[in-house]
N, C-alpha and C positions, 0 to 999 in steps of 0.2 A: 380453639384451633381454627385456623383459616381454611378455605377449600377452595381446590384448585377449582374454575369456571370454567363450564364445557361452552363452546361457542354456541353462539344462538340459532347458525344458521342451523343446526343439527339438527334441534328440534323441526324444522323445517320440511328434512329432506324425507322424501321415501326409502326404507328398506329394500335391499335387494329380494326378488320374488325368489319362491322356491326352484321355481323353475330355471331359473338362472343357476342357483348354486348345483343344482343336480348336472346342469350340460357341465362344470367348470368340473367338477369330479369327474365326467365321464370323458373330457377332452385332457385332463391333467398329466394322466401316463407318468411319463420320468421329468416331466414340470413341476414344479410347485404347486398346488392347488392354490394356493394364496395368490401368484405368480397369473397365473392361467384366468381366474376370477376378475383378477383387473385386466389384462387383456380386453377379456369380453363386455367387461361393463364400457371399456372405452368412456371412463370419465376421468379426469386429473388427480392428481394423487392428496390434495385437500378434500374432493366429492368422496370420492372414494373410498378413506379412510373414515367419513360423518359417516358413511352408507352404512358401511361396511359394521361400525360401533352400534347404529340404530339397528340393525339384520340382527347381531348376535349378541345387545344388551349389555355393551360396553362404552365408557364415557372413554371420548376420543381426547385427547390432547392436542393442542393445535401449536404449531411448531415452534410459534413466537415465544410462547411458555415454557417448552421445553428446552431453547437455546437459550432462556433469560435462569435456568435454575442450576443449581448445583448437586454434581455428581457425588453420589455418596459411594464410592468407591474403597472407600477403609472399610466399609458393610460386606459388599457384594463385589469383588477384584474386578479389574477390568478384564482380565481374560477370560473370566466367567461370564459376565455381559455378551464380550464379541461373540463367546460361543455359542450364547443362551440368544441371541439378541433380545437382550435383555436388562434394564438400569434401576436402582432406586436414586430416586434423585429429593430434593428436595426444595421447596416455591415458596415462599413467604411463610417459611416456620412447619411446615408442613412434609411428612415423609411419602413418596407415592412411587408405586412400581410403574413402571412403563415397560411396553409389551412390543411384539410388530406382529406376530403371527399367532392369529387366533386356533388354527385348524390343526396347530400338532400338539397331540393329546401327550407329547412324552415332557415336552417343554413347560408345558401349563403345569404340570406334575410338578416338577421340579420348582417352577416359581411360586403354588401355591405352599412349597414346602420350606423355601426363604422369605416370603413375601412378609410373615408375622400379621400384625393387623396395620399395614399398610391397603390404600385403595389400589385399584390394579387399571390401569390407563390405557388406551389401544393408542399407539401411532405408526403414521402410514412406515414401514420398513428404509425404505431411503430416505429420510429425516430421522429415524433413529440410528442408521449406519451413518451420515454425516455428524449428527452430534458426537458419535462414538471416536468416530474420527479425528473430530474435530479434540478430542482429550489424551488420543492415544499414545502421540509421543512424547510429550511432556509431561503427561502421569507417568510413563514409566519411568522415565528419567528421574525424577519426583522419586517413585514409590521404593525406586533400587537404592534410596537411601540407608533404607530400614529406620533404626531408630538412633538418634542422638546419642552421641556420648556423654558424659555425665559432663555437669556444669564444669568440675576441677579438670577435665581430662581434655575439654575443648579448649581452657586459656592456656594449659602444658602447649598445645598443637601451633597456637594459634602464637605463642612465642618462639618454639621452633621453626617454623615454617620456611620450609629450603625446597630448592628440587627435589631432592632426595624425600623429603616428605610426602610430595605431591606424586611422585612416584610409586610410593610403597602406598599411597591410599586411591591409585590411576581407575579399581574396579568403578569408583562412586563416582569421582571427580571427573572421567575423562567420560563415563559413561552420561552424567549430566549435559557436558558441556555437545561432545557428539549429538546429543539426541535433539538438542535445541538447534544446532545447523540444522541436523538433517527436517524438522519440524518447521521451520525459519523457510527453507526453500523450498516443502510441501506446500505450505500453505502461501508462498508468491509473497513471501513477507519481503521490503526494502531493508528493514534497518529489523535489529534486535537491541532490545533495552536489558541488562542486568543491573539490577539496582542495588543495593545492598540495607536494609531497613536494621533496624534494631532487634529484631529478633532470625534475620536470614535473611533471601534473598527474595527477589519477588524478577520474574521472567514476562517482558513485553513485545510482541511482534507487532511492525506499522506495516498492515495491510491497509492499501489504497490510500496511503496518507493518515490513517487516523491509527491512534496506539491500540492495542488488543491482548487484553489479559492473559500469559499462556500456562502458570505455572508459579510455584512457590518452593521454595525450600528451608526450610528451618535449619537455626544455629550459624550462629553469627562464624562463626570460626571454620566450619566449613561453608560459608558462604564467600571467607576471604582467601578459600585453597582456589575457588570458582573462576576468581576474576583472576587468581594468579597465573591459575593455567591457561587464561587470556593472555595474559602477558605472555606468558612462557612461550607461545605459541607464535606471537608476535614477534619475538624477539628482541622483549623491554625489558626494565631491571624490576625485577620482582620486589626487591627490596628499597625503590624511594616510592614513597605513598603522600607523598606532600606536592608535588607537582603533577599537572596532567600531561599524558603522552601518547603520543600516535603510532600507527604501525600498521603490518598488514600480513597478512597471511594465505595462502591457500590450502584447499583440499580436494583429495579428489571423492566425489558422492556418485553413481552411478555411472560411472566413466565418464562424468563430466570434471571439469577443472571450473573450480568457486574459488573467489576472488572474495576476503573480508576487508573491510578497511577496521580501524579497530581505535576507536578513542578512550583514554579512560581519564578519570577525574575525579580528584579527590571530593568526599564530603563529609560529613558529620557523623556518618554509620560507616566510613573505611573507605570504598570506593567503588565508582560506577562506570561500567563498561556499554559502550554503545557499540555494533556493529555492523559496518554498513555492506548489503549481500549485494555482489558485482556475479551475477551466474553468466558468463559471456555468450556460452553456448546460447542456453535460454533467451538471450538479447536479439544472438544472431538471426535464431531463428524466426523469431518473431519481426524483426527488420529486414530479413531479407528479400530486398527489393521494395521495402518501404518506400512509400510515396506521401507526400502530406494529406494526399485527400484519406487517406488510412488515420489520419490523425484527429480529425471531426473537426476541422475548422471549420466555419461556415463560407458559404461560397464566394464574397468577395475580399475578403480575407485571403480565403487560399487562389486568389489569382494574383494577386499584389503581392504574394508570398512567390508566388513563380516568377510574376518578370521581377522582383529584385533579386531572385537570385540567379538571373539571365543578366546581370549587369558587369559590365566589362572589369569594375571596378568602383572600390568605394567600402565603405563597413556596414554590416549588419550587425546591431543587436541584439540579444535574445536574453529578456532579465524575468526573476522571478527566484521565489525561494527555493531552497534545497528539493531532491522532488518532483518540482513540477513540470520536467517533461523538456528541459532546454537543451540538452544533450540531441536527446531522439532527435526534435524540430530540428535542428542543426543538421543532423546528417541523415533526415528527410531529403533537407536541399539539397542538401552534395549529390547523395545519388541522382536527383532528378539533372544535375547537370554533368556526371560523370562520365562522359562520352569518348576519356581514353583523348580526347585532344590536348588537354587541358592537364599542368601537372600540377597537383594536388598536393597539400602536404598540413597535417595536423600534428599540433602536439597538446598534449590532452595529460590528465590527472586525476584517475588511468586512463588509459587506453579502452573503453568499454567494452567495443568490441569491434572485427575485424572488413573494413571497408574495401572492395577488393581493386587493386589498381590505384589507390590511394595511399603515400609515404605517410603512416601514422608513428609520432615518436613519444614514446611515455617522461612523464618529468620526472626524474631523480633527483632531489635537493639534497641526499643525503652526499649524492658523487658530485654536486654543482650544478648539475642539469633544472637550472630554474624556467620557468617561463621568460623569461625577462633575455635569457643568456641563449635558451632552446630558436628563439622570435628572431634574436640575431643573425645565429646560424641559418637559419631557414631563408634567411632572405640572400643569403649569396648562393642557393641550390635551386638558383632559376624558375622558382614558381609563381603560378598563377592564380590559384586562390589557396589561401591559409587559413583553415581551424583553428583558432585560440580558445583552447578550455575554456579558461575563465582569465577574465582581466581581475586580479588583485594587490598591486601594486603600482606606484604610478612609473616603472620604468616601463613595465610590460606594455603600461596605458598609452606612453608616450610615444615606445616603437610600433607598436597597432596603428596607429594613428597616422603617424608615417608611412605606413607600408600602404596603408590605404590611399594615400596622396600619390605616392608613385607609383600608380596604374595596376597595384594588386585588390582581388575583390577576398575582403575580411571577411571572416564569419567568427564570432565570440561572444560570448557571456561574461553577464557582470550582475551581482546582486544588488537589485534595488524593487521597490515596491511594485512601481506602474513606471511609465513609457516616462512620463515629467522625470522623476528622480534622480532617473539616470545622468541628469545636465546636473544635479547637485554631486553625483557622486565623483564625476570626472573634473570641477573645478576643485572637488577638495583633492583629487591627485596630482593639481596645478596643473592642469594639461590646459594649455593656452585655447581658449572659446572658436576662434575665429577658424584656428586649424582641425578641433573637433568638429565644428558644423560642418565645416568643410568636405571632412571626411565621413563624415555619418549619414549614409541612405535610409537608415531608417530602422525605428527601435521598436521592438516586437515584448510584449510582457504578455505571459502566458498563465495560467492555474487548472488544474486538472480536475473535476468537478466529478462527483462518484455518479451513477445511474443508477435508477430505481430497479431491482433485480424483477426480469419481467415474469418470472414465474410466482412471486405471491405481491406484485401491487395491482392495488386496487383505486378506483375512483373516489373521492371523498370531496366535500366541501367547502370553501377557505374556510380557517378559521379565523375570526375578527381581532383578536387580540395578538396571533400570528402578524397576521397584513399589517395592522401597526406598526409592531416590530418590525417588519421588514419594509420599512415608510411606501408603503402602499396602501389602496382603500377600494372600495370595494366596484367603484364607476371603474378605476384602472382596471380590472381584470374582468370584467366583461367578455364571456368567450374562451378563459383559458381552462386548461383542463388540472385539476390541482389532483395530487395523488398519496396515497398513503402507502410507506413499507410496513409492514411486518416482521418478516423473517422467514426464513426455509432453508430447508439443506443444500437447494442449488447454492445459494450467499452464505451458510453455515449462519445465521440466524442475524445478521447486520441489514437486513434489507436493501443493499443496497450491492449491483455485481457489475463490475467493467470499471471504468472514467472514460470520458475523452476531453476534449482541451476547448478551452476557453481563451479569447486573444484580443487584446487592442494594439492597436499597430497603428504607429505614427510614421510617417513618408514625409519628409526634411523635404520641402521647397523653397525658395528664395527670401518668401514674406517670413516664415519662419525662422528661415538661419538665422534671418538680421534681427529680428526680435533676441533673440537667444544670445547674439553678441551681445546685442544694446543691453544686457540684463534687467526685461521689460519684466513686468511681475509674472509671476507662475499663472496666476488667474489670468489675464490678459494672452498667456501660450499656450494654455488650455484651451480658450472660449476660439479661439484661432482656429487651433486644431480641429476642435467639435462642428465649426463650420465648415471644413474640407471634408467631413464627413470620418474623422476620429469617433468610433464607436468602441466604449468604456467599457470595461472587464464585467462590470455589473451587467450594464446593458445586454451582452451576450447569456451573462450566465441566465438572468431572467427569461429570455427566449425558451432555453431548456428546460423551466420550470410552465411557462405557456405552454408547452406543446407536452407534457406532460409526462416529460423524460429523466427528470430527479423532481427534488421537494426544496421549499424554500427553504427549512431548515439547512439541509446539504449549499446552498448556494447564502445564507448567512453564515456557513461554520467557515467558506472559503474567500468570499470579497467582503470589501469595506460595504456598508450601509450608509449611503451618500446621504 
């Protein structure tokens, strides 16, 4: 059997003196003794917890372990744990009790009395209340299953399957789906993944851009009641499963109003639901009065980002994948030039969230309300600059384009890789070159880079076969500070807590246009650009990795490696 490793630094540290534990008793009162003890030691909650394991002859867990293992919760329930603060988990094969509080003699009772011959672990109390956290809604969602119905009795279900089914079984199914919203926007998730596998279902949330495991539920047959009560909720036909369909939903969670967008798709195990979390409120808040330099651009970047959008007229750009942050940058700008002179007007797909003193109008393609048809209207209601969600067709391409020739200044998005591609995406929507350059000030591609969570990174050393991989070597980085995550319950064990934005921004001048009409090669309007001082998405995101603010792995998992 494997054993879990106590860190090294442990053996390291000194025990707390006696002396110390007698004042933390005698200042505790209606404190915590435990509570009271770190106070006074005034050291971080990693020292702390080594100390505190070496004081009372306890191997300490260190968080990274503890958020890499799985909860054994069919063992010891979870509302037993929260009570207890208390977990059996399990690490590379192996069953171990983890603890927070040494000093109460009723608690240690009780776990020596479920513990069996499992080892018994100290970790520091806020990393075992974040792990705990981190399982709680979606084990119970999970656990309120109970148990499966018998193989004959889930394909009966699973050939019936009507409203009225999903109805009379609403305790399990509506209790699942509920508890994954509300878990989804606990934890600042964007998008929710329901999958459907071959034996049930498996639950993904994408915090900060990367996917995260939340949950499982067994039987296929109520896995396909899951996604229906997606539909149902949507208001899609429950019964075609061979094409995919879109929709959207709200609810209200804590007196807020949640916005889902809602994709589903057929596959091989029945079908997959993806949904995307629009919390407006939560948007609002956090934008309110948003300014770019809130966005981490670097600083000549975010001046070139203000006089273009002090420009009387003309289009801005703003490309990049799903994600990364082209919405926000957008109405960054607006605000910073919203000065109430100026009439304003977007129309967007949705409406994210509420710009004040700005006509924002949402797209309905179901009632005709296209972008294409919204772009037209807009331009006889006498405005001055225009929001366009996204360019995705070439009428939309074609009337932007326009609008920006006749003395309105565009602001819009379009999907494409980096700042170049954007000239491929708009010749494939036949949008004639000469009146594109024309109208284009300047094409902004942006990605959102995670940051090293500052309460457990630490200092570490390039590694050499790293720097390869990331076509660097070892004269290059001379002076940079390279770092390693971990994990903690500040980041819930991802080592890594926040983003901010990463940008190459191209600015359309004369030598350029006419290259881009003449259809001069890509390398030749690149090598152009890089000369005016075009600095490359890589190039940024490395900077962050120099000053020792994420890892190279985090800035290879997001740009190309040139």
């Amino acid at each position: 059997m494997s054993t879990v490793s106590v860190p090294a630094t442990q053996a390291l540290l000194p025990g707390y003196p006696r002396e110390l534990l007698a004042q933390a008793r005698g200042q505790a009162g209606s404190e915590r003794l435990l509570a009271c003890l770190e106070r006074l030691s005034g050291d971080g909650a990693d020292i702390f917890a080594q100390r505190l394991g070496i004081t009372l002859h306890y191997p300490v867990l260190d968080s990274q372990t503890l958020f890499a293992s799985r909860p054994l919760f069919e063992r010891i329930s979870l509302a037993q744990c929260l009570k207890r603060e208390f977990v059996l988990v399990e690490d590379a094969g192996q069953v171990i009790g983890v603890f927070a509080d040494p000093f109460d003699i009723t608690r240690l009772a009780w776990i020596d009395d479920s513990l069996g011959d499992a080892p018994l672990f100290l970790a520091h109390p806020a990393e075992l209340a974040a792990f705990l956290a981190r399982h709680e809604e979606s084990f119970h969602a999970v656990d309120s299953l109970g148990h499966d119905a018998e193989p004959g009795a889930e394909a009966d279900a699973l050939q019936s399957l009507s409203l009225a089914s999903i109805s009379e079984d609403q305790s399990r199914v509506v209790k699942l789906v509920n508890s994954t919203l509300y878990d989804a926007l606990k934890m600042h998730a964007s998008d929710i993944h329901l999958g459907m596998t071959g034996g049930g279902l498996v639950i993904k949330y994408r915090i900060d851009g990367v996917l995260n495991g939340a949950g499982k539920a067994s039987g296929a047959a109520f896995a396909d009641q899951v996604i229906s009560r997606i539909k149902v909720m949507a208001e899609l036909d429950i019964g075609e499963k061979r094409v995919p369909q879109d929709g959207r939903f709200k609810v209200a969670i804590s007196g807020r109003q949640i916005d889902f967008r809602v994709s589903i798709m057929p596959s091989i195990f029945g079908e997959d639901a993806v949904l995307r979390v629009l919390d407006k409120q939560d948007l609002a808040d956090r934008a309110n009065g948003v300014r770019l330099q809130a966005l981490g651009f670097e600083g000549q970047t975010l001046r070139n980002l203000r006089r273009l959008a002090a420009e009387p007229y003309g289009m801005i750009l703003v490309t990049g994948p799903t994600g990364s942050g082209k919405t926000t940058t957008l109405y960054a700008m607006i605000s910073e030039i919203n000065h109430g002179t100026d009439k304003i007007i977007t129309i967007e797909d949705p409406v994210e969230y509420q710009l004040p003193g700005v006509l924002q109008i949402p797209v309905n393609e179901k009632k005709g309300l296209t972008f294409a048809r919204g772009l037209r209207s807009i331009l006889r209601h006498d405005p001055d600059k225009i929001l366009v969600g996204e360019i995705r067709d070439p009428d939309t391409a074609q009337i932007a384009v326009q609008s920006a020739l006749t003395g309105h200044l565009v602001f819009t998005t379009i999907h494409a890789n980096n700042v170049f591609d954007v000239i491929g995406r708009f010749s494939q929507m036949q949008v004639d070159p000469y009146s594109f350059v024309s109208a284009l000030n300047a094409v902004l591609a942006q990605r959102l880079i995670r940051l090293a969570c500052g309460h457990c990174v630490s200092d570490c050393e390039a590694d050499d076969e790293l720097l390869q991989a990331s076509g660097l070597n070892r004269e290059a980085v001379q002076g940079w500070r390279f770092v390693r995550v971990q994990g903690c319950g500040q980041c819930r064990g991802s080592g890594y807590r926040g983003r901010t934005a990463i940008a190459e921004l191209l600015h359309l001048d004369d030598d350029l246009r006419q290259m881009i009409v003449e259809r001069r090669p890509l390398s030749q309007i690149k090598a152009a650009a890089c000369q005016r001082g075009l600095r490359l998405l890589r190039s940024s995101a490395l900077d962050l990795v120099r000053e020792g603010r994420t890892t190279l792995e985090e800035i290879n998992r997001v740009t190309f490696i040139a």
